[in-house]
C-alpha positions, 0 to 999 in steps of 0.5 A: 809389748808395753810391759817390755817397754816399760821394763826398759825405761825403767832399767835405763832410769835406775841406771841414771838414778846410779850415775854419780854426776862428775865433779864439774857436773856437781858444782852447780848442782845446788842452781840448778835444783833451786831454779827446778823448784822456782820453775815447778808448777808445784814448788813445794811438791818438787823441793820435798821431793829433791831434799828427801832423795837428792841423790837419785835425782843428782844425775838428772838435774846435772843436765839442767841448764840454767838461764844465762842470768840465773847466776847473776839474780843469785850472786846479787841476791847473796850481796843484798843479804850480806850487805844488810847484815844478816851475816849468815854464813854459807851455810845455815841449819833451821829448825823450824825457824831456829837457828842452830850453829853448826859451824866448828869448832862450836857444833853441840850436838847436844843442842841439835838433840834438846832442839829436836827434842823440844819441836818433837814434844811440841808436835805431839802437845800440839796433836794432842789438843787437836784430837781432843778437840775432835780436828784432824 
């Protein structure tokens, strides 16, 4: 019986998982993971989990609602940054704190390779040392 039960939850979750949320749902997709992980007893835990399968996760998080002052705390937030000239645009791409443009017409891929290129070497100098050093 509770084999069956489970198989059935688990069909009416992968059938979620699937559904594409509609247009009008997706709009405040991007709030409403961001105030799912400013709420989460375990933020880092929950933002991993969004940002490597996001698209299972789109269905659920469609049906979020958002505190009524949430947009407001967020568009007020946006106008501090812009108004102390960091000048980011909407969208920005970090590499472990490097920024890297990808705005067109001036996206380098080629940038985006020696970036990574440069952090992979770096991680592996880095491990490196700490097993020679006997950490890990």
């Amino acid at each position: 019986a509770l084999r069956s039960e489970l198989r059935a939850v688990h069909v009416l979750n992968t059938r979620s998982f699937r559904t594409i949320p509609k247009p009008y749902q997706r709009r405040d997709l991007s709030l409403k993971a961001m105030n799912v992980v400013l709420t989460s007893d375990d933020p880092l835990q929950t933002l991993s989990d969004l940002s490597q399968d996001l698209p299972s996760y789109a269905h659920g998080l469609s049906h979020v609602a958002l505190p009524s002052s949430f947009r407001d705390d967020v568009r007020t937030a946006n106008l501090r940054v812009a108004e102390e000239g960091i000048g980011l645009p909407g969208f920005a791409f970090f590499v472990n704190g490097r920024r890297i443009s990808v705005e067109r017409p001036s996206f380098n891929l080629f940038e985006l390779v020696a970036v990574l290129r440069e952090e992979s070497a770096l991680l592996t100098k880095m491990n490196e040392e700490f097993v020679d050093d006997g950490v890990r």
